[in-house]
Structure formats: C-alpha cells, structure tokens
C-alpha positions as CSV (number, residue, x, y, z in Angstrom):
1,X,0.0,0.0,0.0
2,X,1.3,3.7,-0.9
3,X,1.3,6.8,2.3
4,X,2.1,9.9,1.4
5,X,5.0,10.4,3.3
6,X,5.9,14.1,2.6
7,X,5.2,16.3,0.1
8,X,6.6,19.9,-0.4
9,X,7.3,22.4,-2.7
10,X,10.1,23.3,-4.6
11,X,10.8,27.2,-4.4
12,X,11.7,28.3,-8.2
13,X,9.4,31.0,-9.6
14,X,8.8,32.3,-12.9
15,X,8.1,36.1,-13.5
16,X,4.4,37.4,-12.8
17,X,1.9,37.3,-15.9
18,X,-0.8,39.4,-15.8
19,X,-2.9,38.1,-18.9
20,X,-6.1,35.8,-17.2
21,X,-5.0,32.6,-19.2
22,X,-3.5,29.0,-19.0
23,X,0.6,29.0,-18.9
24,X,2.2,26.2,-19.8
25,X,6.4,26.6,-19.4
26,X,8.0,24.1,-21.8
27,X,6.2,20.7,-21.5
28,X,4.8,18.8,-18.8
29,X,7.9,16.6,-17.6
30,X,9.3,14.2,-15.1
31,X,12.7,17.3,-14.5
32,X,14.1,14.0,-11.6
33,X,12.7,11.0,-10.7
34,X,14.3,7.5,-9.1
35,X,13.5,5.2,-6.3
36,X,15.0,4.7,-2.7
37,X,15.4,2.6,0.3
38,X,17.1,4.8,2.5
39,X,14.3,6.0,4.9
40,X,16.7,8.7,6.5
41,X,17.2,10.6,2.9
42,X,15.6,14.0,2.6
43,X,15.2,15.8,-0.8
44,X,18.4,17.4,-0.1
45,X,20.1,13.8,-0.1
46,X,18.6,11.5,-2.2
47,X,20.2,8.6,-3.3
48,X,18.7,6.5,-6.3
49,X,19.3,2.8,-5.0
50,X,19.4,0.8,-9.1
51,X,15.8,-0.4,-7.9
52,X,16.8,-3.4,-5.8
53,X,14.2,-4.1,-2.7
54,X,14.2,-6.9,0.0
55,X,10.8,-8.2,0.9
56,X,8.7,-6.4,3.7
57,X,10.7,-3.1,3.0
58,X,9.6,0.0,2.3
59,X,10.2,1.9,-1.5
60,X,10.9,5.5,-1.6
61,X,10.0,7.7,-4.2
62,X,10.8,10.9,-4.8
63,X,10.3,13.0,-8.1
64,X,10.2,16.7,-9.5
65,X,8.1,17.9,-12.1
66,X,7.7,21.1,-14.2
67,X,6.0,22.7,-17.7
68,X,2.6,22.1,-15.7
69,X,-0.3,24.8,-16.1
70,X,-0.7,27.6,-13.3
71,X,-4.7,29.6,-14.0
72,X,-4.4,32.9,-12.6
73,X,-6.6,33.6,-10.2
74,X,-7.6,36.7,-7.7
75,X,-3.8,37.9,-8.5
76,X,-2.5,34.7,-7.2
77,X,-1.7,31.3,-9.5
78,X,-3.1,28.2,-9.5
79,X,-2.0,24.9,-9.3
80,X,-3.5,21.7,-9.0
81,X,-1.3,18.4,-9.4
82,X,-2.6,14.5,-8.5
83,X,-0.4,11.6,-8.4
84,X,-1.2,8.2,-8.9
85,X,1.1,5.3,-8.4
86,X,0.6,1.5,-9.8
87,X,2.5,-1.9,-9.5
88,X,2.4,-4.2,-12.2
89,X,3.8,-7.5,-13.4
90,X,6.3,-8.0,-16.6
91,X,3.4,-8.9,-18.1
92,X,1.0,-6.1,-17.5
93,X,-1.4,-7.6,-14.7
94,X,-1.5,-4.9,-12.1
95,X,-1.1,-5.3,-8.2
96,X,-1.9,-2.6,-6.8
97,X,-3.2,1.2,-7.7
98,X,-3.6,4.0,-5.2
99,X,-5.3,6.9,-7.4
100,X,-4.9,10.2,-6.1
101,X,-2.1,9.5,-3.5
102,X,-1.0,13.1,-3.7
103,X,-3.9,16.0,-4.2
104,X,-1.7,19.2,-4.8
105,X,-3.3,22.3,-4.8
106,X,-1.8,25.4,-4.7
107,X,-2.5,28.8,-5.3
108,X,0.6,31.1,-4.9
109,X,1.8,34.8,-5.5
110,X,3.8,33.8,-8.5
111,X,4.2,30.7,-10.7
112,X,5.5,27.5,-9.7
113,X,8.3,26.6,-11.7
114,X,8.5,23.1,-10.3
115,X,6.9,20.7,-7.8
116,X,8.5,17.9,-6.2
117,X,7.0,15.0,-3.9
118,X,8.4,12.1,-1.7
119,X,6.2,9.5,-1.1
120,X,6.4,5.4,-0.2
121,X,5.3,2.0,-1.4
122,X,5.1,-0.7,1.5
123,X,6.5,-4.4,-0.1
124,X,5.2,-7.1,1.5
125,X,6.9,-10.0,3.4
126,X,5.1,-12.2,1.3
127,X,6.0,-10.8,-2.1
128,X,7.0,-13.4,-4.9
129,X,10.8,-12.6,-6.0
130,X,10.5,-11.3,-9.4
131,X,10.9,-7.9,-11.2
132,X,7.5,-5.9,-11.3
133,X,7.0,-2.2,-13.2
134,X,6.0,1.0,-10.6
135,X,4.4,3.6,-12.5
136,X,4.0,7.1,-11.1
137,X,1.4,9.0,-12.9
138,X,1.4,13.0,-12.2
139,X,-2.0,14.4,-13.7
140,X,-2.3,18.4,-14.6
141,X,-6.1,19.2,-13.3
142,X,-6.1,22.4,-15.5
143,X,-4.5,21.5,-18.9
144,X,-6.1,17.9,-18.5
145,X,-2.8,16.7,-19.1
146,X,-0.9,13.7,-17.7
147,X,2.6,12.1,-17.6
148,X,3.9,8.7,-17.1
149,X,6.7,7.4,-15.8
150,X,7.2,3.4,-15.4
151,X,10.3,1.8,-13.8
152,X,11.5,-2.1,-13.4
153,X,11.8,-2.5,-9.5
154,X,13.6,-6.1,-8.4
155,X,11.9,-7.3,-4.7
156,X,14.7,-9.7,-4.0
C-alpha cells in the first residue's frame, strides 16, 4: 500500500503574468525522478538505490516535475497536481493502484516553476521474487494533461 509520506514544494518561480489565461512553461515533464530505500534521505540527499528491494521493505519515491499549467486567479496562481502510483507485473497484470495518493493544490503569489514530492510503497513479506513495473502518474487538473513514468523495481 502507498502513504504519502511528505510532500513539499520546490521554491523556483517564474516572472508574474498578468494576462487571465492558462501557462504552460515548456512541457509537462518528469525534470528527476528515481526510487530509494534509505528512509533517512531527505530531498536534499537522495540517493537512487538501481531499484533493488528486500521483501517487507519500504520503497521510496521521490520526483520533480515542471512545464505544468498555473490559471491565474484573484492575482494569485493556480496549481493543481494529482499523483497516482501503480504496480504491475512484466506482463502487464497490475497489483496494486492507489489513485490520487497526492492532491496538490496550490495557489501562490507567483508561478511554480517546479513541484517535487516524496512519497512510499510498502512491499510485502510475502512478495514473490521477481521484477514488477512502478508507474507514477502526475496528472495536470487544468490542462487535463498527464505524464507517465514506469520503472522495473527487483523485490529480491
């Protein structure tokens, strides 16, 4: 099962716009994203780990993104980011899905350049040794847009 363990934001800004419209910078994109199983690593320190997870151990996740949309909106910009992660077999046959495991909204004085999250998967004692795909999914909620990110992760 996926917690949210921490999420926060990352402090870039772009320059004020004053036109009432949609901005997207550049692309919606993964800007850093990898898999950990050091529980003691903040943002500031974390170490990618090639994917490699013992039974009943926890997976860390942490990941930026950027080019999503900010609305203006009473002089302030909106944001509005959800996450969704999923486990799935070589084959396709998903294990588990947690929709919505981060609800990010946001409305700031300026636009958010980027956004980054930390959050954790829970693999259980019981898991079959095998290699299995986690996908993180990162949805825009203004543009409608979405981005994908899948990874091979080895529970040993």
């Amino acid at each position: 099962m996926a917690f949210i363990l921490l999420f926060l934001l990352f402090f870039n800004f772009a320059a004020p716009v004053t036109a009432e419209e949609v901005i997207t910078e550049s692309g919606f994109r993964f800007t850093e994203l990898g898999w950990s199983d050091d529980p003691d690593a903040d943002y500031l320190e974390y170490e990618p780990n090639q994917g490699v997870f013992k039974k009943g151990t926890r997976a860390y996740a942490y990941f930026e993104v950027a080019g999503f949309s900010t609305l203006p909106q009473d002089e302030k910009y909106l944001t509005h980011l959800a996450v969704d992660v999923h486990l799935k077999t070589s084959g396709g046959f998903r294990l588990f899905t947690q929709r919505d495991v981060v609800d990010f909204d946001s409305l700031d004085w300026q636009p958010r350049e980027s956004v980054w999250f930390y959050l954790y998967v829970d693999i259980p004692w019981f898991a079959p040794r095998a290699t299995y795909i986690a996908e993180v999914v990162v949805r825009d909620l203004i543009s409608g847009e979405e981005i994908r990110h899948q990874e091979k992760l080895t529970v040993e």
